[in-house]
C-alpha positions in Angstrom: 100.3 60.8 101.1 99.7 61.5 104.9 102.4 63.0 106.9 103.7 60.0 108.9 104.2 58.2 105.5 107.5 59.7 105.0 110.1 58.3 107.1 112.5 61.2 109.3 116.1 60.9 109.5 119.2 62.1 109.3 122.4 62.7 107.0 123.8 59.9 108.1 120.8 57.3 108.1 120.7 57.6 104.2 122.3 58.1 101.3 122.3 62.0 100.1 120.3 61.0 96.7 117.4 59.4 99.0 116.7 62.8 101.0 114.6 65.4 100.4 114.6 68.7 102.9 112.0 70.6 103.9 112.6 74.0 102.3 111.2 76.1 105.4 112.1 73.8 108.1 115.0 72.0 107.1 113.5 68.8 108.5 115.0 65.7 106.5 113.0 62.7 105.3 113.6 59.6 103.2 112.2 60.2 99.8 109.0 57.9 99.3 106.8 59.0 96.0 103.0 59.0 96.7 100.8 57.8 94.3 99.1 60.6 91.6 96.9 62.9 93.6 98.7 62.0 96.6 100.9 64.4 98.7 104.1 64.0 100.9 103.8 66.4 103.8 106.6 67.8 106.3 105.3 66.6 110.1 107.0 69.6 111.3 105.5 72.7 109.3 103.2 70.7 106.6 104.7 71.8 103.8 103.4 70.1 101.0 107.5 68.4 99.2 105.5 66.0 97.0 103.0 66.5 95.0 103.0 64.4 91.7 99.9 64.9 89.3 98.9 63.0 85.9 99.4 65.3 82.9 100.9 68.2 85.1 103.4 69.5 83.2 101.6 70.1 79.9 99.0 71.9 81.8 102.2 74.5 83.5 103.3 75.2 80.0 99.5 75.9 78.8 99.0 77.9 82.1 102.6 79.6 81.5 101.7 80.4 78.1 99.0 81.7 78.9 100.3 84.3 81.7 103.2 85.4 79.2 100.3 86.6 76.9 98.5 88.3 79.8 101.3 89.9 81.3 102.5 91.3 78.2 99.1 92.7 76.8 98.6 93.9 80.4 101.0 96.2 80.1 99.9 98.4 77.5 96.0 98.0 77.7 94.1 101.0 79.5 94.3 99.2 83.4 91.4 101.9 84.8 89.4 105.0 84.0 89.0 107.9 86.3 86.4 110.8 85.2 85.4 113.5 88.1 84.0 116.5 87.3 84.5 116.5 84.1 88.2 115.7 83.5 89.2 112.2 82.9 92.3 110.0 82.7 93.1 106.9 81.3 96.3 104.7 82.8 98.1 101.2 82.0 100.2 99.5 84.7 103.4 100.3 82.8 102.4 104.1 83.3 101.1 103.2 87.0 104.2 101.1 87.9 106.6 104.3 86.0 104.9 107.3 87.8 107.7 108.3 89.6 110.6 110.2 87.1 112.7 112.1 89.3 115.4 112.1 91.4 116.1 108.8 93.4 111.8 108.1 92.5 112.9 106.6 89.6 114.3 103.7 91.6 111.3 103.0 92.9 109.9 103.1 89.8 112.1 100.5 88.7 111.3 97.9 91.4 107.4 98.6 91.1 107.7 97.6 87.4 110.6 94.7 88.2 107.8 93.0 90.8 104.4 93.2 89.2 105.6 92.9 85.6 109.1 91.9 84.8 110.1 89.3 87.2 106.7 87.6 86.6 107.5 87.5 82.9 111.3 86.2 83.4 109.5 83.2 86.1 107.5 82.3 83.0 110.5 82.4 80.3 112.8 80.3 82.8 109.7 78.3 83.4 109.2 77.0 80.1 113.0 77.0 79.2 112.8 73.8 81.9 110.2 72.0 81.3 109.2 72.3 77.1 112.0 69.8 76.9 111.6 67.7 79.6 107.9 67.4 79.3 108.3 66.5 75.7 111.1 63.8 76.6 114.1 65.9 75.3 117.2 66.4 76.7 117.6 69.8 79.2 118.3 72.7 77.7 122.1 74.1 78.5 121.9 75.5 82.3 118.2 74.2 83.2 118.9 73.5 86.7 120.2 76.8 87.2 117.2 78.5 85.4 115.0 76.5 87.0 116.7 77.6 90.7 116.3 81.2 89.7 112.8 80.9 88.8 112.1 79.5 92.6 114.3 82.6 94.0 112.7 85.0 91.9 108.9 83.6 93.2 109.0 86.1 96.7 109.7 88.9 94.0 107.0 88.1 91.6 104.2 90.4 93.5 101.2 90.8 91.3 98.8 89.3 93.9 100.2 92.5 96.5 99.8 94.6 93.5 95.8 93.3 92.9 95.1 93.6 96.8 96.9 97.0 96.2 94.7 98.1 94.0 91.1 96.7 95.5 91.8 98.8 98.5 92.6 102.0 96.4 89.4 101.7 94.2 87.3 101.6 97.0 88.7 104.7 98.8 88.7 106.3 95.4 85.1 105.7 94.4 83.3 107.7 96.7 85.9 110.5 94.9 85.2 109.7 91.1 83.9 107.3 88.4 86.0 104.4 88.2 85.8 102.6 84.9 88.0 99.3 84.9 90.3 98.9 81.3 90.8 95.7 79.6 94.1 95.4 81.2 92.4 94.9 84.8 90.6 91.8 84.3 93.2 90.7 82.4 95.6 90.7 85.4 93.2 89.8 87.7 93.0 86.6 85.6 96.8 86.4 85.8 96.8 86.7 89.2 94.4 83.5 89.6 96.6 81.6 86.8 99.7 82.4 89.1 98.4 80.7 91.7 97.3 77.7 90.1 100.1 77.8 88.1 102.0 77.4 91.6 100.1 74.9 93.2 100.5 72.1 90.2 104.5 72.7 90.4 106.2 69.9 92.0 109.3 71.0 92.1 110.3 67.6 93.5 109.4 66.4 90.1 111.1 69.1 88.3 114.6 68.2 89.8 114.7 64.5 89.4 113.4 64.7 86.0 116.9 67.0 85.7 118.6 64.9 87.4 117.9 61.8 86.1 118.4 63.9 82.2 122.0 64.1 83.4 122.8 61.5 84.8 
């Protein structure tokens, strides 16, 4: 759907149940569903508000599924390999993110581990706590609208892709230094990184919340 297809207003113009906000500018507009493959886009900043796609939800639970696994087994496979002269050591993430032990460097610690591990892995446990049921035409689970809005306010936390960039920058500083050898555990989260993102762009959360909604009503 182009952008002029949806129709601006205001509180007043239309009833509260036919308006969708923009989430970054707050613009209002009169909810008008494109067709499948279509988009609705805010005139104001172009953020994409609808985005409905055939089949998209059991693809976000295989793609969810699938990140679970990889965040989980990345945290315990060797991540990289550093040998120079002679001495080498071998690292996960978990040991990277928990490298700091003492004093108030273990609060750091903490919210390294919380933003490339744990809040990815609670996105994808809220994430298919909403939709398994609703995708398979059950009833919500108890508190899926509030799951569901925690998993949205949790997404600026979720950092793996600052992590990744991160860690491109340090292994090419580092390589002139010493042999790098990259674990099992790096191309598995720079696959999760990828499935992230994809993962994100075939969420409509539009969708998501009427398909609540309409549950509970």
């Amino acid at each position: 759907m182009s952008p002029d297809q949806l129709e601006h207003t205001t509180p007043d113009a239309a009833a509260i149940k036919d308006l969708i906000g923009c989430p970054h500018c707050d613009a209002l507009y009169v909810v008008r569903l494109p067709e499948h493959g279509g988009r609705a886009v805010c005139t104001h900043c172009h953020t994409v508000l609808i985005a409905p796609r055939k089949k998209a939800g059991k693809k976000m639970i295989a793609l969810t599924l699938t990140v679970m696994i990889l965040v989980i087994a990345a945290m315990f496979f060797p991540f990289i390999d550093i040998n120079a002269s002679g001495f080498g050591n071998s690292t996960s993430i978990l040991d990277a993110a928990s490298s700091f032990r003492s004093g108030y460097m273990v609060f750091l610690s903490v919210l390294v581990a919380a933003a490339i591990l744990f809040v990815p892995l609670l996105r994808t446990i809220l994430t298919l706590y909403v939709l398994v049921p609703v995708v398979r035409d059950r009833p919500p689970l108890p508190h899926a609208r509030r799951a569901f809005r925690w998993s949205q306010e949790l997404k600026p936390w979720a950092m793996a892709e600052i992590f990744a960039i991160g860690c491109a920058v340090a292994l090419v500083k580092v390589q002139d230094l010493a042999h790098v050898g990259l674990g099992p555990a790096f191309w598995m989260f720079a696959a999760l990184v990828v499935l992230v993102l994809i993962n994100d762009n075939f969420l409509c959360t539009w969708s998501v919340w009427k398909s609540l909604e309409l549950e509970e009503d």
